[in-house]
RORO-230725 format. One record per residue: chain; x, y, z of N, C-alpha, C, O in turn. Coordinates in nm, 2 decimals. Atoms other than C-alpha are relative to their C-alpha. Layout:
   unit      n_u      n_v      n_w     ca_u     ca_v     ca_w      c_u      c_v      c_w      o_u      o_v      o_w
      A        X        Y        Z        X        Y        Z        X        Y        Z        X        Y        Z
...
//
This chain:
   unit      n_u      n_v      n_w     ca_u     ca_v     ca_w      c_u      c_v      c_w      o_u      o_v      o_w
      A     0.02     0.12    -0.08    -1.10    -0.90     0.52     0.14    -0.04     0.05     0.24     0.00     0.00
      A    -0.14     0.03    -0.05    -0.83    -1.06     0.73     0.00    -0.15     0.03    -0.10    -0.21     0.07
      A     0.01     0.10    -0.04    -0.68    -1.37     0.77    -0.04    -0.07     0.12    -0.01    -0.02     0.23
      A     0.06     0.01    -0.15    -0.87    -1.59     1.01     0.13    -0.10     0.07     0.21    -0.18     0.01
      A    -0.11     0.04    -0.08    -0.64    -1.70     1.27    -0.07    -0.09     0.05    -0.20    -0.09     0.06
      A     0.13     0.09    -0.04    -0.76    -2.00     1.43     0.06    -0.01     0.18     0.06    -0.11     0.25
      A    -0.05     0.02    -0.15    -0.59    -1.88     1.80    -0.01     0.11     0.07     0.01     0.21     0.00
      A     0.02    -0.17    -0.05    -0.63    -1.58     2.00     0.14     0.08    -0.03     0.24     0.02    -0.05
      A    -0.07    -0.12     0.06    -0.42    -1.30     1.90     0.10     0.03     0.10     0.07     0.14     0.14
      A    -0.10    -0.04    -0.09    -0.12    -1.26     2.15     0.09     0.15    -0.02     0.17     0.20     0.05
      A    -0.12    -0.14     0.04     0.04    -0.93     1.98     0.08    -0.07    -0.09     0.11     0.00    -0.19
      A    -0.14     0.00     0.10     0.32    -1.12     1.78    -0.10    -0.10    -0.11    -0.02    -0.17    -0.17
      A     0.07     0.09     0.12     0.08    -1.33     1.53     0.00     0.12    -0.14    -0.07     0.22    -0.13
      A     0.05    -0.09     0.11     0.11    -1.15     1.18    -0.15     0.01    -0.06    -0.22    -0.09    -0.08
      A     0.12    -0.06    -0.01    -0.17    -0.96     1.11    -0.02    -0.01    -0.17     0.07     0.05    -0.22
      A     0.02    -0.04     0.09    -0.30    -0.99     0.72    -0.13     0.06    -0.05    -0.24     0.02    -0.02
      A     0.14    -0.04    -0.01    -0.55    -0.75     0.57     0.04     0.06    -0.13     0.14     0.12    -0.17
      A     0.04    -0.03     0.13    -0.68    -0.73     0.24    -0.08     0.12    -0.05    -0.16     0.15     0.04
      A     0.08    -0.09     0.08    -0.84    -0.45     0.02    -0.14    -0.04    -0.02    -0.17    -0.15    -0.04
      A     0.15     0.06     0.01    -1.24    -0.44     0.00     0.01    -0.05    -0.19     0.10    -0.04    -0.27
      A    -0.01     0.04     0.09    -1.31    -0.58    -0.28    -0.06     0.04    -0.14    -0.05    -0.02    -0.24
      A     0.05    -0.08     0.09    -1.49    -0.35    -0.48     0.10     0.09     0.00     0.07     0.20    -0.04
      A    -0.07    -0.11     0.07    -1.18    -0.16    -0.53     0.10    -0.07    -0.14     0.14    -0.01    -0.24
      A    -0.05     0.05     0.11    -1.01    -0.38    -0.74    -0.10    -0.03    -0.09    -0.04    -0.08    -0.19
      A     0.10     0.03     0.06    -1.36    -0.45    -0.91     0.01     0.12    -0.04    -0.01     0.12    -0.16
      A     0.00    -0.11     0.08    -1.33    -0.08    -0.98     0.09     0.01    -0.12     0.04     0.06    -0.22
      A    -0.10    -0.05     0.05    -1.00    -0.07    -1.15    -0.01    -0.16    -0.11     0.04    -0.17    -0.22
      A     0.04     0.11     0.11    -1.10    -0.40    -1.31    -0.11     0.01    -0.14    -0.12    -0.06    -0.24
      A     0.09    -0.07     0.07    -1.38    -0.20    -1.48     0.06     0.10    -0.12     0.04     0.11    -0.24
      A    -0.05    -0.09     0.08    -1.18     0.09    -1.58     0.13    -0.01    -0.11     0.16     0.07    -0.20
      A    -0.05     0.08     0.09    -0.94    -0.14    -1.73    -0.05    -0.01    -0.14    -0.01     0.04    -0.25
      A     0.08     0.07     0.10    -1.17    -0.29    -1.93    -0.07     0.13    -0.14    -0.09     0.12    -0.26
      A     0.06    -0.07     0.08    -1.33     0.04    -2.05     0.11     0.10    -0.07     0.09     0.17    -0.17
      A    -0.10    -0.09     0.07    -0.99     0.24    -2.11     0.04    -0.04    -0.11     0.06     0.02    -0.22
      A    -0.12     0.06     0.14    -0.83    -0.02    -2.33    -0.10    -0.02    -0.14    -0.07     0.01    -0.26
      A     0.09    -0.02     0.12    -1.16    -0.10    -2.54    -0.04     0.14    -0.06    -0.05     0.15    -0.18
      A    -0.02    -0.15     0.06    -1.21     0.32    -2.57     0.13    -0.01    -0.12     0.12    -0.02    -0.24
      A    -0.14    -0.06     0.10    -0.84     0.38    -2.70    -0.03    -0.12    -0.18    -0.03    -0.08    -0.29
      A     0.01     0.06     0.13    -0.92     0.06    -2.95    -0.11     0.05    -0.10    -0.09     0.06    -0.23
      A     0.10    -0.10     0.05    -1.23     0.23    -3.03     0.01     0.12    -0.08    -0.05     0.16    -0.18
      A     0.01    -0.14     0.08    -1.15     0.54    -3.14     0.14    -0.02    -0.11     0.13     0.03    -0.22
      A    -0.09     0.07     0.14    -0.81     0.38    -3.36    -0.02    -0.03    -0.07     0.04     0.01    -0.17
      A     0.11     0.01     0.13    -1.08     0.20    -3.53    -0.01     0.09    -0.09     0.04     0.08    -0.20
      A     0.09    -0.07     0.03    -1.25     0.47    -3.59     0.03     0.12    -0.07    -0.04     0.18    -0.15
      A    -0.10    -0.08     0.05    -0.96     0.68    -3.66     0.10    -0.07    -0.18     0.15     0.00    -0.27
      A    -0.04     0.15     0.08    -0.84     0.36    -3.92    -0.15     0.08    -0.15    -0.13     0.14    -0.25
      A     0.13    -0.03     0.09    -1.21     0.43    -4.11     0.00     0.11    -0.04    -0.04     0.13    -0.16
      A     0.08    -0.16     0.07    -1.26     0.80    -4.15     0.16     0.01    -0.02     0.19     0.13     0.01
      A    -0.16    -0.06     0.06    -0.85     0.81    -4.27     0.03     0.12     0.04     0.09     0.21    -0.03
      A    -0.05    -0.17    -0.10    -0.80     1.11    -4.02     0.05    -0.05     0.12    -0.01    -0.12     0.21
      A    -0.08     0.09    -0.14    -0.55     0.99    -3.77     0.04     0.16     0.08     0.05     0.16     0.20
      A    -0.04    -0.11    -0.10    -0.47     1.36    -3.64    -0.08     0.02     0.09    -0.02    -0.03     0.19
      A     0.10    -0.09    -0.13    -0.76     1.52    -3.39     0.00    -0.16     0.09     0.04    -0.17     0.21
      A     0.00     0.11    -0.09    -0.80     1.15    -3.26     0.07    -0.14     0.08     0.05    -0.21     0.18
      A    -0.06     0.11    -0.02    -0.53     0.92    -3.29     0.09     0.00     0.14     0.11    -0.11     0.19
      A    -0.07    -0.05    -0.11    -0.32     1.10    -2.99    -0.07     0.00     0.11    -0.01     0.00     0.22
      A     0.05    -0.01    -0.14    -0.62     1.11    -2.73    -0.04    -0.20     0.01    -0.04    -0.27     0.11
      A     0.01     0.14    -0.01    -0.68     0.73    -2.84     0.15    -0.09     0.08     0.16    -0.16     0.17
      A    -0.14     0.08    -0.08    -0.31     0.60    -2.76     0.02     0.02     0.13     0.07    -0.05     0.22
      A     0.01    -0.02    -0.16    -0.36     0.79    -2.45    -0.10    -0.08     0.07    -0.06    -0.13     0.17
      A     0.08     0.06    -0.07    -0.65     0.63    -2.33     0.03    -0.11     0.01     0.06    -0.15     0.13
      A    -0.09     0.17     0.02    -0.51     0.26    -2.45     0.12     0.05     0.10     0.08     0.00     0.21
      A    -0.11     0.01    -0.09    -0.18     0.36    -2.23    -0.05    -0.01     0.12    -0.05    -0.11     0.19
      A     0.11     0.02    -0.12    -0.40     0.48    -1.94     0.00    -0.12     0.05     0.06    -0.16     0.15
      A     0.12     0.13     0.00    -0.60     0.18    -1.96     0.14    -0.16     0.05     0.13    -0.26     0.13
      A    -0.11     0.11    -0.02    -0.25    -0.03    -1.99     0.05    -0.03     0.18     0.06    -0.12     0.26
      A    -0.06    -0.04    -0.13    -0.12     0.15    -1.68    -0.09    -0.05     0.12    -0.06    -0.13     0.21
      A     0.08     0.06    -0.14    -0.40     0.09    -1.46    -0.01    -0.21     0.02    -0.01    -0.28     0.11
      A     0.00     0.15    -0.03    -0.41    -0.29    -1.57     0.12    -0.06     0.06     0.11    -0.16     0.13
      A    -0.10     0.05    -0.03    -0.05    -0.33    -1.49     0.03     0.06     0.17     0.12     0.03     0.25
      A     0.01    -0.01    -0.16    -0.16    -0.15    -1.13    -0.04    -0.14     0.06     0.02    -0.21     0.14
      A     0.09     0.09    -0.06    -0.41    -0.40    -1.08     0.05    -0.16     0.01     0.01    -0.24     0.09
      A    -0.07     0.14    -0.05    -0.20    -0.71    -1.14     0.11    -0.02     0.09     0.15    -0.13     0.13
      A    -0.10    -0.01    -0.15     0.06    -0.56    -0.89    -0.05    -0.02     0.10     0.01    -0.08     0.19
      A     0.04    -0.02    -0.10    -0.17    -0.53    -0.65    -0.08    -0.20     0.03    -0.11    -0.28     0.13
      A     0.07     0.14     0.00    -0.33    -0.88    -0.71     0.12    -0.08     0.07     0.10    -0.14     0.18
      A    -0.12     0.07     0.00     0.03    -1.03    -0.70     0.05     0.06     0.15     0.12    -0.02     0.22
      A    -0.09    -0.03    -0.12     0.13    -0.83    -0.39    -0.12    -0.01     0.11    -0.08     0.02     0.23
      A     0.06    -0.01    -0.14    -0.17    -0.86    -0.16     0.02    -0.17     0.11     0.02    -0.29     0.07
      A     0.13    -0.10    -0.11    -0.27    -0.89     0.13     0.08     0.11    -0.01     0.20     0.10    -0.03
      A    -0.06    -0.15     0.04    -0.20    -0.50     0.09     0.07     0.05     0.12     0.12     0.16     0.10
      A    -0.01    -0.09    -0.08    -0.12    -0.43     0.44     0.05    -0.15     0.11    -0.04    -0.21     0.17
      A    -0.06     0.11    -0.11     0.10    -0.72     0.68     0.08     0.05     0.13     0.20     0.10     0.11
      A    -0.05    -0.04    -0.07     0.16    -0.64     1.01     0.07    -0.13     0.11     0.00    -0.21     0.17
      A    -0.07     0.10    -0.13     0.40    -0.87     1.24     0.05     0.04     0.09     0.02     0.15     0.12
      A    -0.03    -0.07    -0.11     0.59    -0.82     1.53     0.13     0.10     0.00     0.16     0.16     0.10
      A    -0.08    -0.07     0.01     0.87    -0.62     1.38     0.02     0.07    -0.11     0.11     0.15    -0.13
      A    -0.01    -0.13     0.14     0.78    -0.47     1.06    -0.14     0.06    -0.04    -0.24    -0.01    -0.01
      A     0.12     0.03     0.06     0.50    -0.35     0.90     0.03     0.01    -0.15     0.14     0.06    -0.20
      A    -0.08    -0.03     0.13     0.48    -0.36     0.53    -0.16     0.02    -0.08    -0.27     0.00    -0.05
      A     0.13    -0.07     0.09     0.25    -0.22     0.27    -0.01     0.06    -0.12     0.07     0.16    -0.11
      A     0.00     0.01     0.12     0.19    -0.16    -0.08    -0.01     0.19    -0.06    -0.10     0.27    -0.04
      A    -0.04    -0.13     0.02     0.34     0.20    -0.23     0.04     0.00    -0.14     0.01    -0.08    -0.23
      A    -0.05    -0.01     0.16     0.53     0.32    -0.53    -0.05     0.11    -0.07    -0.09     0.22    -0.03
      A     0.06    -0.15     0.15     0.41     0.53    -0.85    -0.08    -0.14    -0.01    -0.04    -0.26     0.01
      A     0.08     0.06     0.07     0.11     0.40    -0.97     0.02    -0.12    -0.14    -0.04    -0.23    -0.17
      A    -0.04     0.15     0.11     0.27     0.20    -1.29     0.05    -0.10     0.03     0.03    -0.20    -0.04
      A    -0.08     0.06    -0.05     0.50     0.02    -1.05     0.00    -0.02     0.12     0.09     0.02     0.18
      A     0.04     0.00    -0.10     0.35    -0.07    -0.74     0.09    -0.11     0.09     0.13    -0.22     0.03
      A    -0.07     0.09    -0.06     0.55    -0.23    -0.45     0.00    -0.02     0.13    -0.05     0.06     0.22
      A     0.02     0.05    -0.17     0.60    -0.43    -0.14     0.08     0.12     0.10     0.20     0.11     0.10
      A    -0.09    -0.07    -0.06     0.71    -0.13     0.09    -0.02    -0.13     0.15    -0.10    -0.22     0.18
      A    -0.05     0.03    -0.13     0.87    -0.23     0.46     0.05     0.15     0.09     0.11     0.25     0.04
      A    -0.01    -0.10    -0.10     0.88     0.01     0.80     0.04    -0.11     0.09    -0.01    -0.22     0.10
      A    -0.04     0.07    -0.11     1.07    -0.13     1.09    -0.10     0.04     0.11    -0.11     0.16     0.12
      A     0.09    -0.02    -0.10     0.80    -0.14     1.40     0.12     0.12     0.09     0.08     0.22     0.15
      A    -0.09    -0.06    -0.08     1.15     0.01     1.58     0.04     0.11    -0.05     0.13     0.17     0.02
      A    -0.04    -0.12     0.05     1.20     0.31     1.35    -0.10     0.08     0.00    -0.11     0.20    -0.05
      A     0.12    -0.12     0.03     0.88     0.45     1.40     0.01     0.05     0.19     0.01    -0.02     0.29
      A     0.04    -0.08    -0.14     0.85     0.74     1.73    -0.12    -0.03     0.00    -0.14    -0.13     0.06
      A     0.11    -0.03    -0.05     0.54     0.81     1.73    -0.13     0.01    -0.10    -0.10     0.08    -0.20
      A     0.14    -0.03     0.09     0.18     0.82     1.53    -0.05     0.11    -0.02    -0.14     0.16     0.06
      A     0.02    -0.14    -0.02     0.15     1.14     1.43    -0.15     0.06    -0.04    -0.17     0.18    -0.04
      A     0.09    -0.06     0.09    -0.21     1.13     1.26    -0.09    -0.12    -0.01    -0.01    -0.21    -0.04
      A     0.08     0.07     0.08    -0.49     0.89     1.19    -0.13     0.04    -0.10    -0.22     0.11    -0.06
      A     0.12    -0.08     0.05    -0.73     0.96     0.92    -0.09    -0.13    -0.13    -0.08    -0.26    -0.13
      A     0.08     0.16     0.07    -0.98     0.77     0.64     0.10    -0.04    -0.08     0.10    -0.16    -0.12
      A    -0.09     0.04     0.14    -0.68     0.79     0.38     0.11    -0.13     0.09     0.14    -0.23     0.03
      A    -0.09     0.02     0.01    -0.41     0.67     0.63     0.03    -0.01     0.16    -0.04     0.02     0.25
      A    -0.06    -0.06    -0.15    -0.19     0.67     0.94     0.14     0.04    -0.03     0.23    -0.04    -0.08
      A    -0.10    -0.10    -0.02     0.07     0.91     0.96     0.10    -0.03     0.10     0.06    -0.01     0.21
      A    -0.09     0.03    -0.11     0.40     0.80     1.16     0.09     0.09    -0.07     0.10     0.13    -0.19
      A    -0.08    -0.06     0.02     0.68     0.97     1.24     0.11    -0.10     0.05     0.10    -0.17     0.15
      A    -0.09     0.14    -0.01     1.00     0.76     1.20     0.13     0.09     0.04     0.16     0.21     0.02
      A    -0.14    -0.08    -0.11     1.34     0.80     1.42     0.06     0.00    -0.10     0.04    -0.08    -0.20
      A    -0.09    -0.05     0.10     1.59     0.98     1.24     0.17    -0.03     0.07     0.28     0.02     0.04
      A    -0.14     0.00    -0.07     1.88     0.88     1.47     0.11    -0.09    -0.05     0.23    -0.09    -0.02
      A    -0.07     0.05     0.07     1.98     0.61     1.24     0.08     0.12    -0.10     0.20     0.11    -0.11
      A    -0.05    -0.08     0.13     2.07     0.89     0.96     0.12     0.10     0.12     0.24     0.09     0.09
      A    -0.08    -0.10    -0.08     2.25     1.13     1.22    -0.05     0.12    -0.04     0.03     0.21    -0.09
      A     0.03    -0.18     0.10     2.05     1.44     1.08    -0.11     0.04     0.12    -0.19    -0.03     0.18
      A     0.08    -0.07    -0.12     1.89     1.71     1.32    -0.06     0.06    -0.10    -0.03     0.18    -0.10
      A     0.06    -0.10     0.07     1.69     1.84     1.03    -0.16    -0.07     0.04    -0.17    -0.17     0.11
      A     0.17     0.06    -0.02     1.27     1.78     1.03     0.01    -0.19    -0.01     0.08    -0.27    -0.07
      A     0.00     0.13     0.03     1.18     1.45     1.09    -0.11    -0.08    -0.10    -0.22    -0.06    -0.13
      A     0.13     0.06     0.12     1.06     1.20     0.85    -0.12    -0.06    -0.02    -0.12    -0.18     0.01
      A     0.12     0.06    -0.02     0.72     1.11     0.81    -0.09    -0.12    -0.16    -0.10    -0.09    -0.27
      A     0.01     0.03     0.11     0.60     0.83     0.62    -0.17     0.00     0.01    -0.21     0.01     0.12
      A     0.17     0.07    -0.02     0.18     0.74     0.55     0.00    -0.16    -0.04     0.06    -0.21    -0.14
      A     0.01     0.14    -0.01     0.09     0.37     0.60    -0.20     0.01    -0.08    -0.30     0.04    -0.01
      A     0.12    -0.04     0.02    -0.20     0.38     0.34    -0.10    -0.15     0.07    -0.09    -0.27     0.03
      A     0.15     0.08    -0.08    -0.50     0.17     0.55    -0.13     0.04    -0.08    -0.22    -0.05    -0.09
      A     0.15    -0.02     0.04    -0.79     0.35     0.38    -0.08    -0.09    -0.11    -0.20    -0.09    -0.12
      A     0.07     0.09     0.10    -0.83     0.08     0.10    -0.05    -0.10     0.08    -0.09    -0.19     0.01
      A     0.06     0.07    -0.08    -0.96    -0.12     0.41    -0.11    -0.01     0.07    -0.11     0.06     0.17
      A     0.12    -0.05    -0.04    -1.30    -0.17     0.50     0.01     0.05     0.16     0.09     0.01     0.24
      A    -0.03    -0.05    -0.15    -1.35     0.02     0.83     0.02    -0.09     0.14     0.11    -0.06     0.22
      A    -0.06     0.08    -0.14    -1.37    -0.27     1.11     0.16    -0.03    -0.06     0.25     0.00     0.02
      A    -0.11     0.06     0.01    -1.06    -0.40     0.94     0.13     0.12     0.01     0.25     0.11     0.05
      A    -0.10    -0.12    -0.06    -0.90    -0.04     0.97     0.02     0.02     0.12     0.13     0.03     0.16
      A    -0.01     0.00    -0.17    -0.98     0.00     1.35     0.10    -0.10     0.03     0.21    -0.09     0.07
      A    -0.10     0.08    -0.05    -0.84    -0.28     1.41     0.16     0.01    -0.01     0.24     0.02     0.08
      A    -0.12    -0.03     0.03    -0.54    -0.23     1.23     0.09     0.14     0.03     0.21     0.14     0.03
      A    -0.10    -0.10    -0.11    -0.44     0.13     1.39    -0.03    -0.05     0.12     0.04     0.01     0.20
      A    -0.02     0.06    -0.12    -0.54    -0.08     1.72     0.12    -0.06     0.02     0.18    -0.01     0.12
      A    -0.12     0.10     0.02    -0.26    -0.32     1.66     0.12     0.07    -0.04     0.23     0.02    -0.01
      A    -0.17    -0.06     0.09     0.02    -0.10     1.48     0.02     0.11     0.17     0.14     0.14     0.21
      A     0.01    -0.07    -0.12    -0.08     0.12     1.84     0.09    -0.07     0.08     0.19    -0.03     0.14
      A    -0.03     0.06    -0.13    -0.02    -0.14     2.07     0.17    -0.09    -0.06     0.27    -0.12     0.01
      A    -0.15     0.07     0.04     0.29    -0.32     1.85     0.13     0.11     0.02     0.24     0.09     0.08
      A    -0.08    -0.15     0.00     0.46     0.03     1.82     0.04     0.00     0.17     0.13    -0.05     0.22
      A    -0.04     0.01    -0.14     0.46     0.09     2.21     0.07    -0.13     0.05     0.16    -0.13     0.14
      A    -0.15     0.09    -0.07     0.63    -0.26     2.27     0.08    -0.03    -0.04     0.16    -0.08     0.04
      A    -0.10    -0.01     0.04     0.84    -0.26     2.04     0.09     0.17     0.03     0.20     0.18    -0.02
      A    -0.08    -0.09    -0.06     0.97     0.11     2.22     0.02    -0.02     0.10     0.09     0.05     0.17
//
């Protein structure tokens, strides 16, 4: 869903757009069921006084379980997941334990090299670096966005991209 604006859209109004909401309802689940497993089987490991075959897949599941909760409060803390304005866009990356606000300059990106369900694929000028080697491509993940809210959003990074070149 995206913030409602209450004016017509001129191109430079920042754009915000949230994750559906059944994905954090997912990871809000798997939370819930990694970290009570790992305590589960500790128990369980605690009672039958055999901490070898079990105790090692239990602390894993409990860490797991840790990991994805400490996704899910990055992502809580950092959305809207995907902010587009008139000169940057920015969007939520990292390693999974440590999720963060990434930033792309609308003026460092050539050209769109890709759109797909995961993502859009830009290819970013390298003339800042001074390097004639491949150029760098970054992915702007979009796909955690329900589909009108993705059209829109390669509509807009389309038409921002071209005037800001």
């Amino acid at each position: 869903m995206t913030q409602p604006q209450s004016h017509a859209s001129d191109g430079t109004d920042p754009m915000l757009f949230t994750e559906k909401r059944s994905n954090t309802r997912m990871l809000g689940v798997a939370f819930a069921f990694s970290v009570a497993g790992g305590i589960t089987l500790l128990v369980y490991c605690y009672q039958q006084k055999q901490w070898w075959p079990m105790a090692p897949v239990a602390l894993l599941i409990f860490l797991w379980g840790m990991m994805i909760g400490g996704n899910l409060m990055g992502r809580r803390r950092l959305s809207p997941i995907l902010r587009l304005d008139e000169r940057s866009v920015y969007f939520i990356g990292g390693p999974l334990y440590a999720p963060r606000l990434e930033e792309i300059a609308l003026s460092s990106i050539s050209r769109i090299e890709r759109e797909s369900s995961v993502g859009v694929r830009v290819v970013l000028n390298d003339s800042a670096r001074g390097t004639v080697s491949k150029p760098t491509r970054r992915t702007i993940p979009s796909g955690l966005l329900p589909l009108k809210d993705r059209k829109r959003f390669n509509a807009a990074l389309k038409a921002r991209i071209a005037s800001s070149t």
